[in-house]
N, C-alpha and C positions, 0 to 999 in steps of 0.2 A: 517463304513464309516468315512473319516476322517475328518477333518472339513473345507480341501481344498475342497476335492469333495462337498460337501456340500455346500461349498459356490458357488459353479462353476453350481450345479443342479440350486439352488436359482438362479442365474444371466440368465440360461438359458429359464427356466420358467417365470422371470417376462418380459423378451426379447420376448417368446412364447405370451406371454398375450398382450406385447404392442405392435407388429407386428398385432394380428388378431383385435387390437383397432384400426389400422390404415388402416382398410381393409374396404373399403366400401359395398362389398357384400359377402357375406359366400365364401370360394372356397370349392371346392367339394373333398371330400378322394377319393381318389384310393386307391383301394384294390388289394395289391400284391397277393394274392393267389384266385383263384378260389370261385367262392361263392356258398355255397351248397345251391341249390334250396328246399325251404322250402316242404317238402316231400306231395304229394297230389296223388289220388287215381283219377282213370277214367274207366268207363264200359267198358269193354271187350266182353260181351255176345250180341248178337247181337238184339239189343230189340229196335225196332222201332215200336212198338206196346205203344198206348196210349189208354185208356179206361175214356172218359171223360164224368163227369158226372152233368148236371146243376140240381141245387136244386130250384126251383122260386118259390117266393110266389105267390098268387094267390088269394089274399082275396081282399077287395073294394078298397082299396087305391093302386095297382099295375097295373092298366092300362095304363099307361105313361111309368112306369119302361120294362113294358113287352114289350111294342112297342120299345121304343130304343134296350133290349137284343137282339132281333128277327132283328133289321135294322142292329145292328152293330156286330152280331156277325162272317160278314164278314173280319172283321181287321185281327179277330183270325185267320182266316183260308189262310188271305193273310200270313201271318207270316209262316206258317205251311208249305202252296206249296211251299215257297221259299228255304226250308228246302235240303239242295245236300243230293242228291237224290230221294228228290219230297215228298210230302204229307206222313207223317207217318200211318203206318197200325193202323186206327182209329174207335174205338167203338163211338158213341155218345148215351146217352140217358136223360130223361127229367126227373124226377119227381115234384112234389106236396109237399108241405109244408105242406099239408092237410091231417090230419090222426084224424080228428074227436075230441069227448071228451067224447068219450065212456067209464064209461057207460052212463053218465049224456048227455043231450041232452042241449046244452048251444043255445042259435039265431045263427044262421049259420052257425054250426055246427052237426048238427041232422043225417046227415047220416054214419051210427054206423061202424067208425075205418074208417074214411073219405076214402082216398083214395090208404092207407097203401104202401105208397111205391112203386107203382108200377110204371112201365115205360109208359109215359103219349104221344099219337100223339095227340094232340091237347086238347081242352075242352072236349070235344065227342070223343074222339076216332078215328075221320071220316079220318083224313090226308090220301091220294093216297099211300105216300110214309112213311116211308119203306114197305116193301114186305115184308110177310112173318116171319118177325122178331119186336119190339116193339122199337126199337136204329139201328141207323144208323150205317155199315157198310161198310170201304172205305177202301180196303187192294191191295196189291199187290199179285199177284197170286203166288203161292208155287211152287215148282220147275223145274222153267222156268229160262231161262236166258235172260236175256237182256240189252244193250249195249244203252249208253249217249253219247250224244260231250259232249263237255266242257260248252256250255250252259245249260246242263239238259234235252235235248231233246234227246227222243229215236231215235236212227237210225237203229236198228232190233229189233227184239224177235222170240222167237219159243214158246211165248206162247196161250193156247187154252182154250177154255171153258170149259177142265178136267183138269185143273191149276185151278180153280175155285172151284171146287167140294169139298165137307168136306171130303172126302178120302186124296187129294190133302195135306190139312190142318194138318192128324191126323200124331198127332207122340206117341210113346210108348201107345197106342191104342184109345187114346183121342183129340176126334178133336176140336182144336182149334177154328174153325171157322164153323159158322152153313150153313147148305144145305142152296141150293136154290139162291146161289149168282151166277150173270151175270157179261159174262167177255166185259170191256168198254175200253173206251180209254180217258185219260185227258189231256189238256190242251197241255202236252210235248209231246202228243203220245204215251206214256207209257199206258202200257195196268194195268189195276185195277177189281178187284172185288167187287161189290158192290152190296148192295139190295135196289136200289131204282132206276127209269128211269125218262128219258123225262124233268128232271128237274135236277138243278145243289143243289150239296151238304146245300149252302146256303139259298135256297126258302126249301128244307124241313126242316131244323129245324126248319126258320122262322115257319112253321105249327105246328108242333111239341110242339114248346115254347110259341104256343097261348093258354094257358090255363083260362083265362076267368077272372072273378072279383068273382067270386061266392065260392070260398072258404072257411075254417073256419078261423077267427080271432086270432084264438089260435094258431099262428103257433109253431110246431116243426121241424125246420129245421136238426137240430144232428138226431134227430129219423130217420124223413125219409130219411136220406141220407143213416142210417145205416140198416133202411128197403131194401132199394131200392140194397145195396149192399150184401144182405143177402138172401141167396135162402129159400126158403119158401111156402107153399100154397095159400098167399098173391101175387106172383106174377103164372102170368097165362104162358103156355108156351113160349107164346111170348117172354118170357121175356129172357129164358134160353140166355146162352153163352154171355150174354157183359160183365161179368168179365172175365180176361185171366190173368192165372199165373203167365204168363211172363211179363206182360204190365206196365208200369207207369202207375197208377192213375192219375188224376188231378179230383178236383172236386170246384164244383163254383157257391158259395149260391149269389141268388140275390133276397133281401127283405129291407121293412124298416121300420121293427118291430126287435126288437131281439129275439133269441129262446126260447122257455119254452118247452122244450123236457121234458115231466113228466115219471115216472117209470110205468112199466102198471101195478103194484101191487101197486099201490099209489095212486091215481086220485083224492086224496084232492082239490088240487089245482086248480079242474075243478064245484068246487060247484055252483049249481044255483046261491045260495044268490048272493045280488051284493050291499053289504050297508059297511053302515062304520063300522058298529060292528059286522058283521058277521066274522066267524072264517076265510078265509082268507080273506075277504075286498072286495072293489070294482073289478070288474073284470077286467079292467085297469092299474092295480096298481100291482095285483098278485102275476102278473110271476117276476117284480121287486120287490116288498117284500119281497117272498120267494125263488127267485135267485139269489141275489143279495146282497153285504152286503159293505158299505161304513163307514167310521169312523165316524160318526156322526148317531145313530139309528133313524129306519124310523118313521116317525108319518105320521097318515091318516088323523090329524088335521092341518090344514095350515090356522089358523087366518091371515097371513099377505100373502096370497093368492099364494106365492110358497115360495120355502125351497131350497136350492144347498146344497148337499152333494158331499164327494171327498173322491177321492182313494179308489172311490169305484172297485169291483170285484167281480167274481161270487161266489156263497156260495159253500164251498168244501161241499166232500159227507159226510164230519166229522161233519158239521156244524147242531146242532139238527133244527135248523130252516129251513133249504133247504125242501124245496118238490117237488126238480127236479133234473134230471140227472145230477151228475158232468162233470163241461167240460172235466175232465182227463178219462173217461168213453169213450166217442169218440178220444180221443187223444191213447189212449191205443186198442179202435177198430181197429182203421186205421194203425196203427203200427202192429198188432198183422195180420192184413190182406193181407200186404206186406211183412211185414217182417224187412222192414227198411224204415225210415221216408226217405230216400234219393230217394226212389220209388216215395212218395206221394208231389203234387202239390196240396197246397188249398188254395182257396183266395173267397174272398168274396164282392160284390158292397153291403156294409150296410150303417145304422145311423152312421156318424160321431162320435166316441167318445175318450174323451182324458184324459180319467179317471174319471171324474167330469161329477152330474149331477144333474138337479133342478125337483124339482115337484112341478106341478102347481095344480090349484083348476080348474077344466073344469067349463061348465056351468052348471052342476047337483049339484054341492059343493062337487064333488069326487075327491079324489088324480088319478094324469096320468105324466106318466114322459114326459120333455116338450121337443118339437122336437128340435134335435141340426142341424140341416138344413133345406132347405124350406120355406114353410109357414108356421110356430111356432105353428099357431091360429087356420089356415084350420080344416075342418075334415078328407080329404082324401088327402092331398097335406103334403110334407114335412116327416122326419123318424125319430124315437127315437133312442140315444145312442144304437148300438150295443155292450152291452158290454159284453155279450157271443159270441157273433159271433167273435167281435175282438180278443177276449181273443185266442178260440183255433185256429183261422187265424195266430196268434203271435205264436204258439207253434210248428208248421210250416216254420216259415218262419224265417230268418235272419230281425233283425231291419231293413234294409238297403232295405229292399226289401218289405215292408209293404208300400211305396212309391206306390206301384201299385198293391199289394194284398189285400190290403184293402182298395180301395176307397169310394168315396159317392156316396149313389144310388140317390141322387137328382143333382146330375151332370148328365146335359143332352149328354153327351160326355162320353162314357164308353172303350172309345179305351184305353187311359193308360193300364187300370187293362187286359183287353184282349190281348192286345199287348205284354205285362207285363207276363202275362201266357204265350204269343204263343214262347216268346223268352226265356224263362225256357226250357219248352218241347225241343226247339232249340237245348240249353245247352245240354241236356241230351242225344239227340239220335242222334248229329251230333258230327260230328269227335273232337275230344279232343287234343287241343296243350298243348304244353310245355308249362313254365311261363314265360321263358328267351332261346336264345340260350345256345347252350351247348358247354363248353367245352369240349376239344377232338372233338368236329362236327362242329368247327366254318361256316363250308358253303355246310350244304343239299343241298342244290340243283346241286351245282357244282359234289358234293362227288357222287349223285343220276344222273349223264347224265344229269342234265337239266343246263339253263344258272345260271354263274356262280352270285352272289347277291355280295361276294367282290375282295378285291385287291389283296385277298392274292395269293402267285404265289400257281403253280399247288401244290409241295411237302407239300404244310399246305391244300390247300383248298381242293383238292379230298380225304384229310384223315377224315375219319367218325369213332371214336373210342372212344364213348364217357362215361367218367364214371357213370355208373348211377347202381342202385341197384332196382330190382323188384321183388316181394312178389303178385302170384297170391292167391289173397281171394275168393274162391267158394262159393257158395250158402250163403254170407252173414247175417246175422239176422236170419239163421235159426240154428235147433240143428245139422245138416249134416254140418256144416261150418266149411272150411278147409283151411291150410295157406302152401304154398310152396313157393318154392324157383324158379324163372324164369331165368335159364342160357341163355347168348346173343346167338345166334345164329351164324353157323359156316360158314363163309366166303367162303369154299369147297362145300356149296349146295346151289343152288338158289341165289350164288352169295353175300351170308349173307342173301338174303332180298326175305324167301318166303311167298308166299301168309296167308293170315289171317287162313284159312282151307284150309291144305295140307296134304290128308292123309299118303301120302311116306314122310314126316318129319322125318329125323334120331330121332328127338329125341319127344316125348310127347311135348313139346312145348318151346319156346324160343322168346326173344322178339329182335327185329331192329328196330333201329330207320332210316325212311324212309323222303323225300322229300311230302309236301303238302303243294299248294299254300295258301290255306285258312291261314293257321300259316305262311303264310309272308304277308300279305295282307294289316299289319296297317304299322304307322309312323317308317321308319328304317325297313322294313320288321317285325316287329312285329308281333307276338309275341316272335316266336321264329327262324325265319329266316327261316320260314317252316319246322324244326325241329316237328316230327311226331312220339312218341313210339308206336308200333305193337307189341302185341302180335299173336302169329304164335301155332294154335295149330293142330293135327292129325284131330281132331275132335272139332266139335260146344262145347263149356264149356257149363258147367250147368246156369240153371238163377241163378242171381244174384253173377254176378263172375266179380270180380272188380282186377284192376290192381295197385299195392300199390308200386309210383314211387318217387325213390330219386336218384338225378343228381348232379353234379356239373354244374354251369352255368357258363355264361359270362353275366356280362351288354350292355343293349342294344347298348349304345352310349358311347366315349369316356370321362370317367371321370376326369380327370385331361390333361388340354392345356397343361403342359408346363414340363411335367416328361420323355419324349422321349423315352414314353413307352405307346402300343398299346393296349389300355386299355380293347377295346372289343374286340378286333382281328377282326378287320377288312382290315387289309392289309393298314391304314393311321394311320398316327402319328400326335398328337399334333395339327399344324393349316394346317396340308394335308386335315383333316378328316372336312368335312363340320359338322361336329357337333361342332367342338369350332367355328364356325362363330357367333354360337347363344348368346343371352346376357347371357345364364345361364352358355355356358362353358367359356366364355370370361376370359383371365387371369385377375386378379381380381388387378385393380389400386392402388397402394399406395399412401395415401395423409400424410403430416402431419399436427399435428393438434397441 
């Protein structure tokens, strides 16, 4: 470089620098070329099957908490009907935190392997509903048709109460769905299968989820959930069929105690003794002693009548001190049970905790960790750091989303966290948009027969050709897991755009990208101007068969006022386009200074 040019870059650049010094607010790049839609994956298989499973505790201190799960777990279920295409084909079932301290007989405790997991209608057993089965069952009847408006409400079916039947259910000789279900009708008119009457979905869990105060103290939450999901001679037939192969998980511990899931070839940890020198301690203090391990080590002496420790977390299974299940233990169950953690939903209403926690001196002179919400002081009011429950809640979940999968069970308001589930579940088995429109399909809708969303004339706006690249993944997280390639589909059949299962498909499968209101629905038609990829197969894909999608996009709104170039392609330029009206695309004032 010579040292003219050099001097000409230099002169350029300090011009570049004192130009954007005299800019009062950022201006925005535009991007000359297409921006590749950062590549994200969406279910394919058609699994609107949820298998939800509540964990509640059930010992002295949960008669407040149980009465709000029981009133409010309405929220959940408003979330769910609202779901296009109506209430997902749903398992519910209850269990008990209650599994004893067998072999040792601890106070309230005494009945040997408490209540092992098993699926609980009420304290007693007594609940009217469900029929026949121990979890509620809310499904759409098997192969039947039936027809929606655009509100969600049926206007035919040809379905019958042999739509209902576990014949109805069974595929490759295994039926899905157990006898004995009765064909209803909900709310839309849509006809549903169910085992329970005379009462709406809501009043019977409430019954269900009335499990009483009289439980053991020593809860195991991780155990019995993995009881409760584990078939066994612990559960009685009742029990059979609420897990389904194909189904999402969710599951949704509510206590405010933390877990002490002990190993059943271990039960140290359940000793009578209850003193300061006995080999594990006071019985309070325990399941944090020996699960538990924070930078500063425990002492059972607290002269100055409590202690804060930090950064605390549960004791791995490496740890020779632990004499309790590692959380990776259930983290590796629940994966190893789906197949992939993208199946499982967990969240939990526990003790507040945020790594950090204190022990105090009770009125006996014994170490107990002190409540981080509540009534601190109470004996049955208020919860101790959950810090196993938090821990594998976080193992689950994105940070971002802990906002409502783990809240406080001493909040008398439990909608967040249930609402917070119901619109997960939502995510999962409702229709999946793009992230942006697409280029090459600036206007679905137009391209698809329907009213047209922009300006652009007919020769851009009814062309639907957009680049995009798909990889179908079958069977996912298991050892049968398979990667293809997904060719578009040919514009000579079906018009480009056949149905999702089309057995005369020239080809094994292909994917189109199709018109659907929900993806224009936000600000600018957002997300993606109703832009909808389909895959199109002969036949139902196997479970767990995901679509692996990379696009080229356009931005939503126009980025740069004043480049006389059409930034989103939306058929407006510059200040045609009501998006430079706004203060953000505003050409941006020069002052000097």
């Amino acid at each position: 470089m010579s040292v003219k040019t050099k001097f000409q870059t230099v002169i350029m650049l300090i011009f570049g620098l004192m130009l954007v010094s005299c800019i009062d607010r950022p201006m925005k790049n535009a991007s000359p070329e297409p921006v590749v839609i950062p590549s994200f994956d969406i279910p394919i298989s058609t699994d609107r099957d949820v298998d939800l499973l509540f964990v509640i505790d059930d010992s002295k201190s949960m008669d407040a908490e149980q009465q709000r799960i029981r009133e409010q777990f309405q929220s959940l279920m408003q979330v769910l009907k609202d779901i296009s295409g109506g209430l997902p084909n749903i398992h519910v079932a209850v269990v008990s935190t209650d599994l004893g301290t067998a072999p040792v007989e601890i106070p309230g405790c005494d009945v040997f392997g408490g209540l092992m997991g098993s699926f609980r209608k009420g304290e007693h057993g007594n609940c009217i509903n469900p029929t026949g089965n121990n979890y509620i069952v809310d499904v759409e009847p098997a192969n039947c048709e039936m027809e929606r408006d655009a509100d969600g409400m049926c206007v035919s079916h040809n379905c019958g109460p042999e739509h209902c039947s576990a014949e109805a259910f069974t595929v490759d000789g295994v039926a899905r769905e157990p006898a004995g279900l009765i064909l209803d009708t909900d709310q839309n008119g849509c006809p549903r299968c169910r085992n329970y009457q005379e009462e709406g979905l809501e009043s019977v869990f409430s019954c269900m989820a009335d499990l009483g105060v009289s439980g053991c103290g020593m809860e195991q939450h991780f155990m019995a959930m993995e009881k409760g999901l584990t078939s066994g001679s612990h559960h009685p037939p009742e029990d059979a069929g609420f897990l389904r192969d194909n189904a999402y998980l969710a599951v949704v511990f509510i206590s405010d105690e933390d877990d002490c899931s002990a190993p059943e070839n271990n039960r140290t940890i359940f000793s009578r003794e209850d003193s300061l020198d006995s080999t594990v301690g006071p019985l309070g203090f325990r399941c944090v002693e020996f699960g538990v391990s924070c930078d500063e080590p425990w002492s059972r002496m607290l002269p100055e009548g409590t202690r804060d420790y930090h950064n605390c977390q549960s004791r791995p299974g490496t740890d020779s001190q632990n004499l309790l299940e590692p959380v990776s233990r259930f983290e590796s169950f629940l994966t190893a049970l789906k197949g992939d953690k993208d199946r499982i939903i967990l969240t939990a209403i526990g003790g507040p905790f945020d790594g950090q926690m204190t022990i105090r001196k009770n009125s006996d002179g014994l170490p107990e960790p002190q409540k981080s919400c509540g009534d601190t002081g109470g004996i049955y009011d208020g919860a101790v750091p959950g810090v196993r429950l938090k821990e594998l809640t976080s193992r689950f979940n994105a940070v971002e989303d802990l906002k409502w999968a783990y809240t406080s069970v001493c909040s008398t308001d439990y909608t967040a966290s249930l609402m917070g589930l119901g619109l997960k579940i939502k995510d999962l088995v409702e229709v999946a948009c793009i992230t942006t429109p697409l280029n090459g399909c600036p206007d679905p809708a137009a391209a698809n027969g329907y009213g047209a969303l922009t300006d652009l004339p007919d020769e851009e706006r009814l062309i639907c050709t957009p680049n995009c690249s798909v990889l179908l993944i079958e069977e996912r997280g298991t050892p049968n897991e398979r990667v293809e390639t997904v060719p578009g589909c040919a514009s000579d059949y079906m018009g480009g755009h056949p149905a999702r299962k089309d057995p005369n498909l020239p080809v094994e499968m292909c994917f189109h990208v199709t018109y659907n209101e929900k993806c224009a629905s936000g600000e600018n038609f957002g997300p993606s101007r109703g832009a909808e990829l389909v895959v199109s197969r002969r036949v139902e894909p196997p479970l767990r068969s995901y679509a692996f999608i990379r696009c080229q996009g356009l931005p939503l709104t126009e980025k740069l006022c004043m480049d006389g170039i059409d930034n989103d392609m939306d058929g407006l330029i510059d200040s045609q386009d009501p998006d430079c009206s706004s203060e953000e695309t505003l050409p941006p004032v020069l002052t000097l200074r």
